[in-house]
C-alpha positions in Angstrom: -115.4 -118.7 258.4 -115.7 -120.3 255.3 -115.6 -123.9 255.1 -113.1 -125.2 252.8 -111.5 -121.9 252.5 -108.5 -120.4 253.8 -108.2 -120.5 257.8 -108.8 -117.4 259.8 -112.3 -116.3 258.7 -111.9 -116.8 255.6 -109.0 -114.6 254.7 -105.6 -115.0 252.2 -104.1 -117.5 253.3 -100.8 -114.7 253.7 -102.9 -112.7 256.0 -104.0 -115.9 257.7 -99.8 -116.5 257.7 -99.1 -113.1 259.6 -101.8 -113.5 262.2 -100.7 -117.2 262.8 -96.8 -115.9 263.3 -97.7 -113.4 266.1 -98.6 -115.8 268.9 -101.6 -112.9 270.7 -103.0 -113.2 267.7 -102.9 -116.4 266.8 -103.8 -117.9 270.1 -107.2 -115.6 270.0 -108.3 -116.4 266.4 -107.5 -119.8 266.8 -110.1 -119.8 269.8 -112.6 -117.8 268.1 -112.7 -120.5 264.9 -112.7 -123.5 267.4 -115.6 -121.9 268.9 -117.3 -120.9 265.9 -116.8 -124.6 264.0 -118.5 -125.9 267.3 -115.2 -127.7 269.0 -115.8 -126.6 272.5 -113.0 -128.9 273.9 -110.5 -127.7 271.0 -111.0 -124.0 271.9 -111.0 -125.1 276.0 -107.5 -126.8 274.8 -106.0 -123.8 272.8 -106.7 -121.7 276.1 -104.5 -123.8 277.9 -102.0 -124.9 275.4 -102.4 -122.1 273.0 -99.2 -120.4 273.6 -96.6 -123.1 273.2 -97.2 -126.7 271.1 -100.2 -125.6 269.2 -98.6 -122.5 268.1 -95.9 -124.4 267.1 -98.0 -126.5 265.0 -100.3 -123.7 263.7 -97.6 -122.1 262.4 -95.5 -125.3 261.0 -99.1 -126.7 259.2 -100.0 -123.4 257.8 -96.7 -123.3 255.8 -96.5 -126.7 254.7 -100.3 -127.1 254.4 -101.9 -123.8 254.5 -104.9 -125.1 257.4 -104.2 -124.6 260.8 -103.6 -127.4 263.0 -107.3 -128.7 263.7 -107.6 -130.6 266.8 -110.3 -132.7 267.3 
């Protein structure tokens, strides 16, 4: 993933919209970055919490902000 780019590996931030909306999808790539910007607690977190407040908030800061919530 890019750093300063769009969320999700780097893509659009429209297709980094779509996969934030479906919440399987979401709650796996949002794992996969925590993991992969080095936040081991904030990808332990999003297994545990992944399918209710921080999708919420993925999907609220994506569309006001276009980032992901980042935790940590």
């Amino acid at each position: 993933m890019a750093k300063g780019g769009s969320d999700y590996f780097g893509l659009d931030w429209i297709v980094s919209l779509i996969l934030c909306i479906i919440p399987f999808t979401s709650w796996i790539c949002g794992i996969i970055t925590r993991i992969q910007d080095g936040k081991i607690l904030a990808a332990i977190i999003r297994i545990f919490f992944g399918f209710n407040i921080i999708w919420i908030l993925d999907i609220i800061f994506m569309i006001l902000n276009k980032k992901i919530f980042r935790l940590l």
